[in-house]
C-alpha positions in Angstrom: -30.3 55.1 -36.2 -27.7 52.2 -36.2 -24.7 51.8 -37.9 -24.8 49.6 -40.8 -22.8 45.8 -40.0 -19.2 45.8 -40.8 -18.3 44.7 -43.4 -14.9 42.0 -43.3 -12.8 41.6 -46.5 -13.6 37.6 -47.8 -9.3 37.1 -47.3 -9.5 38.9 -43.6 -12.4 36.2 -42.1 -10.1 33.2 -43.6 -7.3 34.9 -41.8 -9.8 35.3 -38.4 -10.5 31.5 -39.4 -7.0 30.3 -39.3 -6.2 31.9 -36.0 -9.0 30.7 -34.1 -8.4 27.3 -35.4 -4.9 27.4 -34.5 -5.6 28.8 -30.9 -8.0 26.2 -30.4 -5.5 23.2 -31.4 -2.8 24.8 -28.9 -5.3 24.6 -26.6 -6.3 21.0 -27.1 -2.5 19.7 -27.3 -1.6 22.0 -23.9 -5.0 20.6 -22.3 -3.6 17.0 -23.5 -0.1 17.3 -22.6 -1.3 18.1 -18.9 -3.4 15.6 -18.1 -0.9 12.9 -19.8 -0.3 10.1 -17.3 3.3 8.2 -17.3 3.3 4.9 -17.6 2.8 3.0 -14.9 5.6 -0.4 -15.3 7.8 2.4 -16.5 7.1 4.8 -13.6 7.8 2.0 -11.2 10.8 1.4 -12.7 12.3 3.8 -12.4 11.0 4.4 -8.6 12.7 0.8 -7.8 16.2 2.6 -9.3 15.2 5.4 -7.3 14.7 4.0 -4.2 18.2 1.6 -4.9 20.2 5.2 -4.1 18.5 6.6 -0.9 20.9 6.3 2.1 18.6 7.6 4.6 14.9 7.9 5.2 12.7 8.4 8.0 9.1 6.1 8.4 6.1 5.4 9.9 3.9 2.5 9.6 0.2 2.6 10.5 -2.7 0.2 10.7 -6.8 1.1 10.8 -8.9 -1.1 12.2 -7.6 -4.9 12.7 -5.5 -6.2 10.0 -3.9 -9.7 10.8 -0.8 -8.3 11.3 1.3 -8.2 14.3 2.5 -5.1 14.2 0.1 -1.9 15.2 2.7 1.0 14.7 6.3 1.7 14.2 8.3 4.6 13.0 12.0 5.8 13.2 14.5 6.8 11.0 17.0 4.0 9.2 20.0 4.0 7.0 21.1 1.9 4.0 23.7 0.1 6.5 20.6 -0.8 8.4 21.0 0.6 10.8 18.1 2.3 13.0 16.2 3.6 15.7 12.4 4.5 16.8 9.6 3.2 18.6 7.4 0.0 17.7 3.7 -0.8 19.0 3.1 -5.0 18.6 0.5 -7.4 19.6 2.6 -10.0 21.7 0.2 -11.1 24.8 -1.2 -7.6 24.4 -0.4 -4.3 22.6 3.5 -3.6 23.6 4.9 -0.2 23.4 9.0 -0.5 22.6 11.9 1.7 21.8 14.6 0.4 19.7 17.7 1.8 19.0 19.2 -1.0 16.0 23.3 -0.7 15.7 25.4 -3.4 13.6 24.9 -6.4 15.1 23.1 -5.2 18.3 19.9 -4.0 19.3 19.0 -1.5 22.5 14.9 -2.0 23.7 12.8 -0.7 26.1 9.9 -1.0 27.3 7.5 2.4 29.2 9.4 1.3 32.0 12.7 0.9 33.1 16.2 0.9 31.1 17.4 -0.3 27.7 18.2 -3.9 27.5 19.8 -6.0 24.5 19.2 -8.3 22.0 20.8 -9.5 18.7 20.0 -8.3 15.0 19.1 -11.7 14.5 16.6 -12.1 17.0 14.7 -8.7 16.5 14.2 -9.9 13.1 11.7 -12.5 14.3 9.7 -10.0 15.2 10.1 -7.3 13.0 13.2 -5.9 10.6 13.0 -2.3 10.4 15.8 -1.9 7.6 13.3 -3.9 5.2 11.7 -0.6 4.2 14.6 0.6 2.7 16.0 -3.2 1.5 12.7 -4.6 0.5 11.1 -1.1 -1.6 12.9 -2.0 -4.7 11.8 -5.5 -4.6 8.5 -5.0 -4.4 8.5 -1.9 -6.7 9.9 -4.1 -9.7 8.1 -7.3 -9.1 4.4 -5.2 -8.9 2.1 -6.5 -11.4 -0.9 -5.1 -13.3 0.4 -1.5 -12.6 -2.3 1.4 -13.4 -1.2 5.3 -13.0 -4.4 6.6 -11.8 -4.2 10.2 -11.2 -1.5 13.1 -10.1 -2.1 14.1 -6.2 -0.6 16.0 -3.5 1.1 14.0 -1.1 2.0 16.4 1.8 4.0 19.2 -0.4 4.9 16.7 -2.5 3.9 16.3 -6.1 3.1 12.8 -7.0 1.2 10.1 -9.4 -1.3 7.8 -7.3 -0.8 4.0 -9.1 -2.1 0.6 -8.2 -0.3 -2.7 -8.7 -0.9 -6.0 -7.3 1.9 -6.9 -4.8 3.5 -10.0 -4.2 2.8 -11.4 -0.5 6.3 -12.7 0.0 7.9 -9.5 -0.8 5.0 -7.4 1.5 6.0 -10.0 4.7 9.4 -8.2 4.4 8.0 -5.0 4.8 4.9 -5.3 6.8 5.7 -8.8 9.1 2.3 -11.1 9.4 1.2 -10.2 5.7 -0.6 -13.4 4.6 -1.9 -12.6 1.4 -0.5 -10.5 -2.0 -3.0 -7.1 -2.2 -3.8 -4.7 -4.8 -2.4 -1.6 -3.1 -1.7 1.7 -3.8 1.3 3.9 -4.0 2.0 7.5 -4.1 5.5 8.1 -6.5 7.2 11.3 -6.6 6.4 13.4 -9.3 10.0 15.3 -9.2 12.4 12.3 -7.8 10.5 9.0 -8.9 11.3 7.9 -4.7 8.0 5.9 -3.1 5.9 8.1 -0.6 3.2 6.2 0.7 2.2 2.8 0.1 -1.7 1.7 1.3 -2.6 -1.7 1.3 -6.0 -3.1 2.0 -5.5 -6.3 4.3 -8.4 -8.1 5.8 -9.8 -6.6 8.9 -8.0 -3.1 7.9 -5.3 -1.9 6.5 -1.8 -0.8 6.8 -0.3 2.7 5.6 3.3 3.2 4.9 4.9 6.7 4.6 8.2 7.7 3.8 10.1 10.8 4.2 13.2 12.9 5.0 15.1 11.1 2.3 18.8 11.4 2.8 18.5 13.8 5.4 21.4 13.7 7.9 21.0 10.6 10.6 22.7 9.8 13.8 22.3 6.5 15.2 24.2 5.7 18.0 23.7 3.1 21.1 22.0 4.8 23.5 24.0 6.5 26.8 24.2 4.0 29.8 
């Protein structure tokens, strides 16, 4: 035979009442707190502070498909000097393939063949100005309009929040030479240290990717040996 249903004191259910309702609030103000998204002017903010401090970073700078933009790939490493050295791939009467080693005033190149050769600061710039990434960040961090914080991602092993803003073309030409048009792009900011990550921006005919990394890490950028 079964036993007879407990029977609970009235005052002991109001007290089972209670907890329950208070575990369930914690609950709904813990799954809140979590999926609270900064703000995204003020997140950018403070990334374009951020990014005012770095003294070194290493970057690449990739394109899918066939944006209208000169350059096809670059990477290297750069300092807040501006110094900087790495290897560029740019359409000029066909894809070119050069290392560059950038030093004050002067800049070593070469091509797949043969030995370094030199330039001026000046006139690499008319082609492209590798120390923007570090100069020009900041710029276009705090002139973005119509920022949205989207979501919190990975990045690598990095923790970050995925925003959109609409990005001035003038300040992206410093960056990306050839950019002929402001974009809606998207960035990747650094959950822990607010620095940029990667930066994607929709062109027409493709795109461009821009990823940063190694901030502050020891550099040594030197003209190379004769």
């Amino acid at each position: 035979m079964p036993a007879p249903p407990a029977r609970y004191d009235p005052a002991v259910r109001t007290i089972l009442g209670l907890v329950v309702a208070g575990l369930l609030l914690v609950t709904a103000c813990s799954a809140k707190s979590d999926t609270a998204l900064p703000d995204g002017p003020a997140l950018l903010k403070r990334s374009a502070e951020a990014m005012r401090t770095v003294k070194t970073v290493a970057f690449t700078i990739e394109t899918k498909d066939k944006p209208a933009v000169p350059v096809r790939h670059a990477e290297g490493s750069l300092t807040r000097e501006g110094d900087a050295k790495g290897t560029l791939q740019i359409e000029i009467a066909g894809l070119q393939e050069i290392e560059f080693v950038l030093v004050g005033d002067k800049v070593y190149f070469k091509g797949p063949t043969g030995g370094f050769q030199t330039m001026t600061r000046q006139q690499l710039m008319a082609l492209y100005n590798p120390s923007a990434v570090l100069t020009g960040v900041p710029d276009l961090l705090s002139t973005a309009k119509d920022v949205q914080t989207q979501a919190e991602e990975k990045v690598g092993d990095a923790a970050a929040y995925r925003v959109t803003a609409a990005l001035s073309q003038q300040v992206l030409a410093t960056l990306v030479p050839g950019v002929q048009q402001g974009v809606t792009g998207t960035l990747w900011i650094d959950k822990a240290t607010s620095r940029l990550l990667k930066l994607d921006l929709p062109l027409t005919g493709g795109s461009v990717a821009v990823t940063l990394g190694d901030y502050d890490a020891p550099v040594t950028i030197a003209p190379p040996a004769s």
